[in-house]
TORGUPA-34064 format. One record per residue (C-alpha): residue number from 1; residue in three letters; x, y, z. Coordinates in nm, 2 decimals, m for minus. Each point is the difference from the previous one (the first is absolute). Example, Ala and Ser with C-alpha at 12.3 -4.5 7.8 and 13.67 -1.06 7.14 Angstrom:
2
(1 "ala" (1.23 m0.45 0.78)),
(2 "ser" (0.14 0.34 m0.07)),
***
This chain:
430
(1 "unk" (m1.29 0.29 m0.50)),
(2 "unk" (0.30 0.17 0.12)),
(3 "unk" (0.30 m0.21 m0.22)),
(4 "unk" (0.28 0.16 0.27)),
(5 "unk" (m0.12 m0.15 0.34)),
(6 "unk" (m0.18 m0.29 m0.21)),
(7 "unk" (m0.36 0.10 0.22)),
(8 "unk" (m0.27 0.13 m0.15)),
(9 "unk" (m0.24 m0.13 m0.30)),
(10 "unk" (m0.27 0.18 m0.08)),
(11 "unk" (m0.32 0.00 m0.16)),
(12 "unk" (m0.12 0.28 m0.04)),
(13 "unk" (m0.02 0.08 m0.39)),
(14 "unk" (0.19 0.26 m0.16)),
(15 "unk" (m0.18 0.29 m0.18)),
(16 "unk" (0.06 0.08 m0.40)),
(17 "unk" (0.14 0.36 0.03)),
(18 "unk" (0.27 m0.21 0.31)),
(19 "unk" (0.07 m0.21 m0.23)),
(20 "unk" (0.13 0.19 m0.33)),
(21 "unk" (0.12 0.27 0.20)),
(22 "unk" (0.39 m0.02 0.05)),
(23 "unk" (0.28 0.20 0.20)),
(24 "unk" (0.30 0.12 m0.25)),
(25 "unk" (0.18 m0.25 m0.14)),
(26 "unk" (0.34 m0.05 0.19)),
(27 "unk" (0.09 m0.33 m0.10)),
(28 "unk" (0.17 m0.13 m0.36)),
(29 "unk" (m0.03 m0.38 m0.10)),
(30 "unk" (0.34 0.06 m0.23)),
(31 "unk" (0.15 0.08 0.38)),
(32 "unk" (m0.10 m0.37 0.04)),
(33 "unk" (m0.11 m0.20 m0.27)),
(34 "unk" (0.37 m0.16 0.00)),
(35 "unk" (m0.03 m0.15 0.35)),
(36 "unk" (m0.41 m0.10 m0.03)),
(37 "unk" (0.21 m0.19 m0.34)),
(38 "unk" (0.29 m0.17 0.14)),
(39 "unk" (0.11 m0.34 m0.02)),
(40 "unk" (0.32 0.10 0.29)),
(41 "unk" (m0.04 m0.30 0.24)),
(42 "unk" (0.32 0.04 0.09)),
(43 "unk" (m0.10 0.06 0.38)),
(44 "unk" (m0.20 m0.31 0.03)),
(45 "unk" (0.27 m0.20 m0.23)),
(46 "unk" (0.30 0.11 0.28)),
(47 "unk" (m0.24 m0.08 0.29)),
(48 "unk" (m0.07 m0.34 m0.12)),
(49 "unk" (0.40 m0.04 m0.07)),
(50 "unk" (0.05 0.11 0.35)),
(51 "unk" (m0.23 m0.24 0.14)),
(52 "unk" (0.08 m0.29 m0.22)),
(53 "unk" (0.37 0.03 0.14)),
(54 "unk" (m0.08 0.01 0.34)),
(55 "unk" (m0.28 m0.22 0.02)),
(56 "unk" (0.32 m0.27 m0.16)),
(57 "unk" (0.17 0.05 0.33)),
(58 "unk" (m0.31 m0.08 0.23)),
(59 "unk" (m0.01 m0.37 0.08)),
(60 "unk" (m0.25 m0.16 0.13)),
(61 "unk" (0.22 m0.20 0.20)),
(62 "unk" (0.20 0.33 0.16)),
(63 "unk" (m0.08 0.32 0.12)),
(64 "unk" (0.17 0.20 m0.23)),
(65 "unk" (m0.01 0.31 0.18)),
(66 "unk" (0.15 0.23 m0.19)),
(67 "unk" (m0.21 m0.07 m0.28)),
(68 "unk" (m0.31 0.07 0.20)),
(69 "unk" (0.01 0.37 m0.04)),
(70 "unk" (0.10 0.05 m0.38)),
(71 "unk" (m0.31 m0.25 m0.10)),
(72 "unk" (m0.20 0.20 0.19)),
(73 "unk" (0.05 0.32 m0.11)),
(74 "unk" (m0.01 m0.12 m0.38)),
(75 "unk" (m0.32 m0.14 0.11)),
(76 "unk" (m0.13 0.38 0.15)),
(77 "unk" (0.16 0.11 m0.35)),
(78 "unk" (m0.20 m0.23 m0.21)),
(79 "unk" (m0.37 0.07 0.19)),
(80 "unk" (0.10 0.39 m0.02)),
(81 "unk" (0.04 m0.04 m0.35)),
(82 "unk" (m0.27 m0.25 m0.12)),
(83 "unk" (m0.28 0.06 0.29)),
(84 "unk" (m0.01 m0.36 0.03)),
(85 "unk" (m0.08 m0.07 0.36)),
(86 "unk" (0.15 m0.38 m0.02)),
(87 "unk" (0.36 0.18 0.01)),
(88 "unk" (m0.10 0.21 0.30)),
(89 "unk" (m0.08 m0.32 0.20)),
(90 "unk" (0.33 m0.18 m0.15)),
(91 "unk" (0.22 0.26 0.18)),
(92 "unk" (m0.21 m0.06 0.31)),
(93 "unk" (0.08 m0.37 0.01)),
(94 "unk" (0.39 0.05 m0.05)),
(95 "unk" (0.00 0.27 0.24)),
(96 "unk" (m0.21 m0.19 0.30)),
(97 "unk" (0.32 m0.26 m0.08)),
(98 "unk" (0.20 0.23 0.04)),
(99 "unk" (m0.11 0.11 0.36)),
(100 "unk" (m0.01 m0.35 0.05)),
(101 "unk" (0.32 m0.13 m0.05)),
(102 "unk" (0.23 0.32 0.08)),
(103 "unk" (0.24 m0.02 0.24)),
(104 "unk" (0.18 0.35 m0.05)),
(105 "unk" (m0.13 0.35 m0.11)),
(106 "unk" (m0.42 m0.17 0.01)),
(107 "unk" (m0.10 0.36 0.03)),
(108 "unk" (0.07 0.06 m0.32)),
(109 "unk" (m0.26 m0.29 m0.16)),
(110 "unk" (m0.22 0.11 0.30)),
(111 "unk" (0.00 0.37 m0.16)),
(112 "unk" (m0.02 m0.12 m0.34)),
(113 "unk" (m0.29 m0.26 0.09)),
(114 "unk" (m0.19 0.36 0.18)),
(115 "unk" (0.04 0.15 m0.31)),
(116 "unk" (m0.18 m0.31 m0.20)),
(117 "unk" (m0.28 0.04 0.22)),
(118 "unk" (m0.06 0.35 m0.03)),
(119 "unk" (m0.03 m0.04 m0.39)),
(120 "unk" (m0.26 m0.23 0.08)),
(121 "unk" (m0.21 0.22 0.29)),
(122 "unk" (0.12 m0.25 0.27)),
(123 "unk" (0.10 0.26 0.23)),
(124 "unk" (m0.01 m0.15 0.35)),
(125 "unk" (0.20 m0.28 m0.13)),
(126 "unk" (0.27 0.22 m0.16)),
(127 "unk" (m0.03 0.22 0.34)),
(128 "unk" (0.10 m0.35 0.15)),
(129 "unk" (0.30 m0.05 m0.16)),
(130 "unk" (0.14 0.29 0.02)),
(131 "unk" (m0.03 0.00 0.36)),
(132 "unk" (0.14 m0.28 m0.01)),
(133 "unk" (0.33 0.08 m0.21)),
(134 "unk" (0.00 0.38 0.25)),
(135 "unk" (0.07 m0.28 0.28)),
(136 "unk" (0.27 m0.13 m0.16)),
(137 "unk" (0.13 0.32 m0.09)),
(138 "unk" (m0.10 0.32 0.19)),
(139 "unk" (0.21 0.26 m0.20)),
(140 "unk" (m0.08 m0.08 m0.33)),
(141 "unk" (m0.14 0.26 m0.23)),
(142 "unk" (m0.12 m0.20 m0.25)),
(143 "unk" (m0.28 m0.22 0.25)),
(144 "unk" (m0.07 0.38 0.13)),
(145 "unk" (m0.08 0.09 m0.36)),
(146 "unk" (m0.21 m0.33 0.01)),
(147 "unk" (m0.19 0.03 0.31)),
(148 "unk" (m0.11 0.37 m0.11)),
(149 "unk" (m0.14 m0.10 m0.35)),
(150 "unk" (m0.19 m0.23 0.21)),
(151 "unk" (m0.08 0.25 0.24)),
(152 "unk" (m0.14 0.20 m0.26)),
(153 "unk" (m0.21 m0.26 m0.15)),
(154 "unk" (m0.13 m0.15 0.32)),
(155 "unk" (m0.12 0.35 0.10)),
(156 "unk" (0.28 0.04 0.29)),
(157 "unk" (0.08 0.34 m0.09)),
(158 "unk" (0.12 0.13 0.34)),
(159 "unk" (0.26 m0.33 m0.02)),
(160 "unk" (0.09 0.07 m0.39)),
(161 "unk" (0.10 0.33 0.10)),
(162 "unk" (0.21 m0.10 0.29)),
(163 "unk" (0.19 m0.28 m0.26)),
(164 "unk" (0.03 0.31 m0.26)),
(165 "unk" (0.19 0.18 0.29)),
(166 "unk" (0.26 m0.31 0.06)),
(167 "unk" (0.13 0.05 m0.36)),
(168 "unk" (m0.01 0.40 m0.10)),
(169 "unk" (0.24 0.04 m0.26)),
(170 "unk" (m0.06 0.27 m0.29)),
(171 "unk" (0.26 m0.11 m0.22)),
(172 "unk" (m0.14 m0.37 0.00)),
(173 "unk" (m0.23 m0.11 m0.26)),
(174 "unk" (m0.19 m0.26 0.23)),
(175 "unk" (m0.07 0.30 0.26)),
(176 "unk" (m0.16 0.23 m0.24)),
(177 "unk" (m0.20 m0.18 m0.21)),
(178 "unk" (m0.13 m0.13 0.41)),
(179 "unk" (m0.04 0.39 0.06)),
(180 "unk" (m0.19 0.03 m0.28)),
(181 "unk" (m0.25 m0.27 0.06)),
(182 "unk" (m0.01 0.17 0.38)),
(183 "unk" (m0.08 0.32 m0.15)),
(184 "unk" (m0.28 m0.11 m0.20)),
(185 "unk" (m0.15 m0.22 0.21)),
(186 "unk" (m0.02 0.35 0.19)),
(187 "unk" (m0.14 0.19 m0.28)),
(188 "unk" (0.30 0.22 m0.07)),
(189 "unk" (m0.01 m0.09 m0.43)),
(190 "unk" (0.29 0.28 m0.06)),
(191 "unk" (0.25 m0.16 0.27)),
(192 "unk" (m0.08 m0.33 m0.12)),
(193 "unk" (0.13 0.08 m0.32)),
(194 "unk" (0.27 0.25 0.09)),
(195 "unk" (0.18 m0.34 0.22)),
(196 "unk" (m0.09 m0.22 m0.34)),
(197 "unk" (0.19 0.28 m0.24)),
(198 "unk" (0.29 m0.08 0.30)),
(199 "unk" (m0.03 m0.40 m0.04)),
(200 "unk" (0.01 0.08 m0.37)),
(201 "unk" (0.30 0.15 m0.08)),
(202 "unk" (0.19 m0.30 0.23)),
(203 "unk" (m0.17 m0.21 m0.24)),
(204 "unk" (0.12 0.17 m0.27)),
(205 "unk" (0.36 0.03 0.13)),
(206 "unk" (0.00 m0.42 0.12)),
(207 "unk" (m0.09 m0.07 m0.39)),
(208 "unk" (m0.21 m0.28 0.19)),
(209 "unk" (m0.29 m0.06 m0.25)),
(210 "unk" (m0.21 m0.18 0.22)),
(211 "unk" (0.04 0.28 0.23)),
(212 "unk" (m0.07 0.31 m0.25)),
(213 "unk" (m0.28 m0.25 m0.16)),
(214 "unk" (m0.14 0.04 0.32)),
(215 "unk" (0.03 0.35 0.12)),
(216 "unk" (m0.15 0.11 m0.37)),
(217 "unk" (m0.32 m0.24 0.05)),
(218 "unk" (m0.05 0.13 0.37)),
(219 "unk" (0.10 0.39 m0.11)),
(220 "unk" (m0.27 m0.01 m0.30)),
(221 "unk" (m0.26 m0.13 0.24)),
(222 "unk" (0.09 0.30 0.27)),
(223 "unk" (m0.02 0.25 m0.26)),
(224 "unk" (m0.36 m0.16 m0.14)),
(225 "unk" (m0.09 0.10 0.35)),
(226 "unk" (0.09 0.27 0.01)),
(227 "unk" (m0.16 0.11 m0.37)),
(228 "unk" (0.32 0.05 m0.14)),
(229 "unk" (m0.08 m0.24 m0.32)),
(230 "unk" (0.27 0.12 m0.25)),
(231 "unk" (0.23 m0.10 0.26)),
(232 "unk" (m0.16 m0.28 0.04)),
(233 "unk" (0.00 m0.10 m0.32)),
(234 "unk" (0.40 0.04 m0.06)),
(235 "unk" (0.09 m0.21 0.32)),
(236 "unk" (m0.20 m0.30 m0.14)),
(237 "unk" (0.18 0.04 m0.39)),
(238 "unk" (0.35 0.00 0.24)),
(239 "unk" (m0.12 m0.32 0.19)),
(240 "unk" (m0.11 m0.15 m0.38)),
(241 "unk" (0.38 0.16 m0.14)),
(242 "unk" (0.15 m0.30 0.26)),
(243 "unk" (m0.22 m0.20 m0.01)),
(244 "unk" (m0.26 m0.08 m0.33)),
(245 "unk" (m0.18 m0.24 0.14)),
(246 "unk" (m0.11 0.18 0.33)),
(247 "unk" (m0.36 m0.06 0.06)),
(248 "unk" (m0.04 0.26 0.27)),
(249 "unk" (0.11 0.28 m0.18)),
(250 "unk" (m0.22 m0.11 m0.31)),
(251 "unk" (m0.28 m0.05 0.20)),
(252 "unk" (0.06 0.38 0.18)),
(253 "unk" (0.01 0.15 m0.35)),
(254 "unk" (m0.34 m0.24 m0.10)),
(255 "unk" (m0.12 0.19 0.33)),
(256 "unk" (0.12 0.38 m0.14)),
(257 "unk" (m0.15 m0.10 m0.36)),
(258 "unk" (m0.35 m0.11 0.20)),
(259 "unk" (m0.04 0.22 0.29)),
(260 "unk" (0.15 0.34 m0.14)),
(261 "unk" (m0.09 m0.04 m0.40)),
(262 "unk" (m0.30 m0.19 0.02)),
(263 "unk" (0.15 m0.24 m0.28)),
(264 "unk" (m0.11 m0.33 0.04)),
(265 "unk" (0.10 m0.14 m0.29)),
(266 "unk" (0.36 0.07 0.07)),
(267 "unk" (0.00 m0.10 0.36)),
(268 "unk" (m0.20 m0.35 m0.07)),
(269 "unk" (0.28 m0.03 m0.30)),
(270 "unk" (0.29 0.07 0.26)),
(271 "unk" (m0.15 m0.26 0.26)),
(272 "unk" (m0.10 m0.28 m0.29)),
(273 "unk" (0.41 0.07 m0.05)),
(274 "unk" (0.08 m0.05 0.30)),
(275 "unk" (m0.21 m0.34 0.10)),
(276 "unk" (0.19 m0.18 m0.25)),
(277 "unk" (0.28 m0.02 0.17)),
(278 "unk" (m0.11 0.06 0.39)),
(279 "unk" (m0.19 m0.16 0.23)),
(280 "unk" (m0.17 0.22 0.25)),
(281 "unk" (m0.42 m0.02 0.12)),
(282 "unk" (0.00 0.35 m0.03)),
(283 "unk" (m0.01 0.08 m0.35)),
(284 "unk" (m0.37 m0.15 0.02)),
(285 "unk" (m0.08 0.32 0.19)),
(286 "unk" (0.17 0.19 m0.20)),
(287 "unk" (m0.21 m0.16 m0.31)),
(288 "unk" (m0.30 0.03 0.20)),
(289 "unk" (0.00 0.38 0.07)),
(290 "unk" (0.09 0.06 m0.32)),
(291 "unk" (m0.32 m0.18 m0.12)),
(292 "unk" (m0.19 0.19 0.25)),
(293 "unk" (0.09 0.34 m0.13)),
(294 "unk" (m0.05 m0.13 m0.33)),
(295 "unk" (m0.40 m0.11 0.18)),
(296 "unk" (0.12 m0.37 m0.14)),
(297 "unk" (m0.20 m0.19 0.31)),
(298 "unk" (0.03 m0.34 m0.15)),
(299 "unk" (0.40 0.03 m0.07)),
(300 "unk" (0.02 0.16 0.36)),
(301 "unk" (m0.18 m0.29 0.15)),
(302 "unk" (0.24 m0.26 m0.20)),
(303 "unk" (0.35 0.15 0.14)),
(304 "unk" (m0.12 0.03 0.34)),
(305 "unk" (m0.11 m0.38 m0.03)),
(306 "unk" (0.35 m0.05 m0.15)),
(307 "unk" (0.16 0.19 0.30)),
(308 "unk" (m0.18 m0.20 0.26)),
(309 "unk" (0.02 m0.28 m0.18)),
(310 "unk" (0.39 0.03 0.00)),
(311 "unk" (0.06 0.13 0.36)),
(312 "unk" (m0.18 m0.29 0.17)),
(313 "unk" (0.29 m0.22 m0.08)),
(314 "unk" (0.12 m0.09 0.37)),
(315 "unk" (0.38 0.15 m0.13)),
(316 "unk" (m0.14 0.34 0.02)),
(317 "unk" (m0.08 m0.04 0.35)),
(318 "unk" (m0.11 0.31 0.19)),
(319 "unk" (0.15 0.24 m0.31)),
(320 "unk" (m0.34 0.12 m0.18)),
(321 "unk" (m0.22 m0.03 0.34)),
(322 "unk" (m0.13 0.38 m0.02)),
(323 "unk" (m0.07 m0.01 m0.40)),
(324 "unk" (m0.19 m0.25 0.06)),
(325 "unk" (m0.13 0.09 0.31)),
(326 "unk" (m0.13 0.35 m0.22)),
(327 "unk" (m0.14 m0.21 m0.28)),
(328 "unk" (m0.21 m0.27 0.11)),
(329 "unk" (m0.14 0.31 0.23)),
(330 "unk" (m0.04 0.27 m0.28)),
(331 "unk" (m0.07 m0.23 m0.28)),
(332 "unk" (m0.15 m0.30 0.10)),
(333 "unk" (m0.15 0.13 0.36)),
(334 "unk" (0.13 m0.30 0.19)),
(335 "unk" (0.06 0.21 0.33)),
(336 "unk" (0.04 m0.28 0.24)),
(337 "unk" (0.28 m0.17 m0.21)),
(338 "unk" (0.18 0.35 m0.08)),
(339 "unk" (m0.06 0.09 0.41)),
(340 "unk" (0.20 m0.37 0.05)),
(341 "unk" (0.30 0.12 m0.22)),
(342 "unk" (0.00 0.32 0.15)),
(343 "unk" (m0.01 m0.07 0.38)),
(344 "unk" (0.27 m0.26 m0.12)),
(345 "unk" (0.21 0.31 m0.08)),
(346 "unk" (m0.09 0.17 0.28)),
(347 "unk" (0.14 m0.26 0.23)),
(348 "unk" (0.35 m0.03 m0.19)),
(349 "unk" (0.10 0.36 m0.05)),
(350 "unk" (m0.26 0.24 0.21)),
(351 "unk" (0.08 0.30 m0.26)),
(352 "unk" (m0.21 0.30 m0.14)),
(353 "unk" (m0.01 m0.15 m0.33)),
(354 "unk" (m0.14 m0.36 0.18)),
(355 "unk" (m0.25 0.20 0.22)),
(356 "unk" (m0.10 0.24 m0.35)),
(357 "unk" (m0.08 m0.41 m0.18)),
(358 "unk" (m0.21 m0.05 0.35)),
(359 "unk" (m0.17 0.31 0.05)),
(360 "unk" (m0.11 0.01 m0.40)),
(361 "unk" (m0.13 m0.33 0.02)),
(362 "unk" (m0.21 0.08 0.23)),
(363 "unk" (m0.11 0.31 m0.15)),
(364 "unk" (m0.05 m0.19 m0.33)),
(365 "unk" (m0.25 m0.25 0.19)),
(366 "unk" (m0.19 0.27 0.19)),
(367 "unk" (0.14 0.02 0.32)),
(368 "unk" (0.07 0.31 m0.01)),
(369 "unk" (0.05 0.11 0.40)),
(370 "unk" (0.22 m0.28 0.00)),
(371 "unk" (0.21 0.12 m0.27)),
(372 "unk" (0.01 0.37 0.15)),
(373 "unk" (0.15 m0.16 0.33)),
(374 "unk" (0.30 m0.12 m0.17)),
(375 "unk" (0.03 0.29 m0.19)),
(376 "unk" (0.05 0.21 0.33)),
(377 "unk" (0.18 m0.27 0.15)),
(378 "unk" (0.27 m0.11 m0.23)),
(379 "unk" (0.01 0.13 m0.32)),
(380 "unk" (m0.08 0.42 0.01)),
(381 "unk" (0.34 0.17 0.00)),
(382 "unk" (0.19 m0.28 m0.01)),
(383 "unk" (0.04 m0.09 m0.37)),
(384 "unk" (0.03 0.26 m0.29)),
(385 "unk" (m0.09 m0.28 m0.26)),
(386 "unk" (m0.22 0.16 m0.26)),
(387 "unk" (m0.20 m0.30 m0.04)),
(388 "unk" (m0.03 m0.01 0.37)),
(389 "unk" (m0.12 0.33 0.04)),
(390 "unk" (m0.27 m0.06 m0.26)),
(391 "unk" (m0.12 m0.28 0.21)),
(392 "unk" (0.00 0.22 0.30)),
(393 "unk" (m0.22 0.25 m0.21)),
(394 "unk" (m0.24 m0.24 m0.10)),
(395 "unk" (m0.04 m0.13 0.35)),
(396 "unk" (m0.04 0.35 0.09)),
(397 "unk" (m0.26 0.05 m0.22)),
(398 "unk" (m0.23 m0.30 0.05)),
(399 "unk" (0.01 0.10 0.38)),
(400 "unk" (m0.11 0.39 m0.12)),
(401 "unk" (0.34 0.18 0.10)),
(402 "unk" (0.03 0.20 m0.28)),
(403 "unk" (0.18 0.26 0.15)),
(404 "unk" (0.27 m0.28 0.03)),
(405 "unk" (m0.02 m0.12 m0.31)),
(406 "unk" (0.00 0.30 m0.23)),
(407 "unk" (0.36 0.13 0.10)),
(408 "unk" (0.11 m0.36 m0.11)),
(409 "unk" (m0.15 0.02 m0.27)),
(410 "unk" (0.10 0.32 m0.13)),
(411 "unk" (0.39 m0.11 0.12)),
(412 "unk" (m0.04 m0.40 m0.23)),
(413 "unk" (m0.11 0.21 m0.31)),
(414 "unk" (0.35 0.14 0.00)),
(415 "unk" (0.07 m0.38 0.00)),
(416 "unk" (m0.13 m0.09 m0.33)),
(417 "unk" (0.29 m0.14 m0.15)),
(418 "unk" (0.10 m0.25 0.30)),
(419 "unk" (m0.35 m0.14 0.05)),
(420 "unk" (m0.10 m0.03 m0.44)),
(421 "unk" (m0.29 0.09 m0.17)),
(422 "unk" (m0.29 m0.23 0.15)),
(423 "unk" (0.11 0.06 0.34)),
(424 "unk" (m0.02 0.42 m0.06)),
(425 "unk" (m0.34 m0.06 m0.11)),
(426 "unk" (m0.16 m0.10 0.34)),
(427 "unk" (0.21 0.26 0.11)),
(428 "unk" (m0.16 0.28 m0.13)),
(429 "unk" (m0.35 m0.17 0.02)),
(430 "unk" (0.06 m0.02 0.40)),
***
């Protein structure tokens, strides 16, 4: 299972001499033990002020407009920092009101609505609306920001890059940290992180914390990538400083402790920690791996029941479609029902992480030509995605390529760290 992209499980056991050997130990649990140990619910306490006095000025009986956005954004506030998918959908409601009843300035609950959608993977609805707000107002930067995070998602990279050209500006912070995600959707790791050191500093100098809360989560991640785990590792503890009750960067450290230190005591601690007070189907991978390495295959089988258990609640919606997808395939060998999920994805963003789901189902079932075809066609040189390009070696493989396969196999070993333990062991048995 590869915890970053939420992908892969895998069942492949773990050998003794893998499993008590370690990397050197970067992390400290005094750097942290405060924030796993916090009672500050002070962020969740404001946001449930915040929505408590603007919900008092919505009236059934009125519109209310200018209550419509603040209730929706303590409701985005409230899902970001519990997991809890009900607040999601809350702001959904309000905002689809909003677009509803506006008479001035509906772009903007248009745009905000886009963005709702998005963080729930229903891209050619949030592609819809902001369309629709570009209609009502052609110049505006803000729906061109929109439309090319949807661009990006949806796999329209020749139209994301035309958006990203409507709004160059190197000294603002929504440009870069858009340059960024440009550069490594391209591949170019050191540029992505140069424009993020850019968007960091304005961070830093607007004393926003939401904004340098952001940038530190998004900057450790980068430099995980890019093997730079010390680095890492000090972003998250600056994310944690703001914030104590930041489940990303606790589970990016759990992810340091696990996949760089082999420690999975510490990591299942940091997790256990970090369920108590957010909601997120997730973690059940997270558990599950971490059973795996530990070649627990009876608590591995109970999170990923847990995990399936909690994502087929219909508010989740399309949002876990390719975890699944990869489970019920690797795990559970229902091909046809993972094949569904996966042509599902297919057909609302055609991308080289969609077709990578598609062609490794097929591989997985057997159909092996079949999988090599999409390979060629969609996904070779078109994605950088470690867990993709395993995938594409596998694939290679099983259709006796190996003189395709061993340079990517040779390049994902220096990708050990990104793709965890269990995933590096295929590797090197490819």
């Amino acid at each position: 299972m590869n915890l970053k992209t939420l992908t892969s499980l895998l069942a492949l056991g773990i050998s003794f001499i893998a499993c008590t050997t370690s990397e050197p130990k970067l992390t400290d649990p005094n750097d942290y033990a405060m924030y796993l140990q916090s009672n500050d619910t002070s962020a969740l306490k404001n946001a449930q002020i915040r929505l408590n006095f603007w919900n008092g000025k919505l009236d059934a009986d009125t519109t209310r407009i200018m209550a419509i956005h603040p209730v929706s954004t303590a409701y985005s506030q409230l899902f970001q920092i519990t997991g809890d998918i009900k607040y999601l959908k809350n702001s959904e409601k309000i905002l689809r009101k909003g677009v509803t009843i506006a008479a001035i300035k509906k772009e903007e609950y248009l745009l905000a609505l886009a963005r709702n959608y998005i963080s729930q993977h229903r891209f050619l609805e949030a592609e819809s609306r902001a369309i629709e707000a570009l209609s009502l107002d052609q110049n505006k930067k803000e729906t061109q920001m929109v439309l090319f995070d949807v661009a990006m998602e949806l796999g329209n990279y020749l139209e994301a890059e035309q958006y990203l050209h409507q709004f160059v500006d190197q000294k603002d912070f929504n440009f870069l940290i858009r340059l960024a995600k440009w550069n490594d959707y391209k591949g170019n790791l050191d540029a992505t992180i140069k424009y993020m050191e850019k968007a960091k500093v304005i961070a830093i100098q607007s004393k926003d914390d939401e904004l340098m809360l952001w940038t530190y989560t998004n900057l450790a991640d980068y430099y995980g990538h890019a093997g730079n785990l010390k680095a890492s590792y000090a972003h998250y503890l600056k994310a944690l400083a703001i914030d104590p009750s930041n489940a990303y960067a606790k589970k990016g450290i759990a992810w340091i402790v696990y996949s760089h230190e082999h420690n999975t005591q510490e990591a299942g601690r940091i997790i256990a920690s970090v369920m108590q007070t957010h909601q997120s189907p997730d973690y059940h991978l997270f558990k599950a791996e971490l059973a795996e390495f530990e070649n627990k295959a009876i608590t591995k089988e109970k999170e990923i029941q847990a995990f399936l258990k909690v994502v087929k609640e219909d508010s989740y919606g399309d949002m876990y479609n390719i975890p699944v997808a990869l489970l019920i395939a690797e795990e559970h060998s229902k091909f046809d029902e993972a094949l569904a999920l996966a042509q599902k994805e297919v057909a609302n963003r055609p991308t080289p992480q969609t077709y990578d789901l598609l062609a490794y189902i097929y591989h997985l079932k057997g159909e092996h030509k079949k999988a090599l075809t999409i390979v060629e066609d969609h996904i070779a040189d078109k994605t950088f995605e470690p867990e993709a390009q395993f995938h594409i070696a596998e694939v290679y493989k099983s259709n006796k390529l190996e003189y395709k396969m061993l340079p990517i196999k040779e390049s994902l070993l220096e990708s050990t760290y990104e793709l965890g333990p269990v995933l590096t062991k295929r590797i090197q048995q490819l």
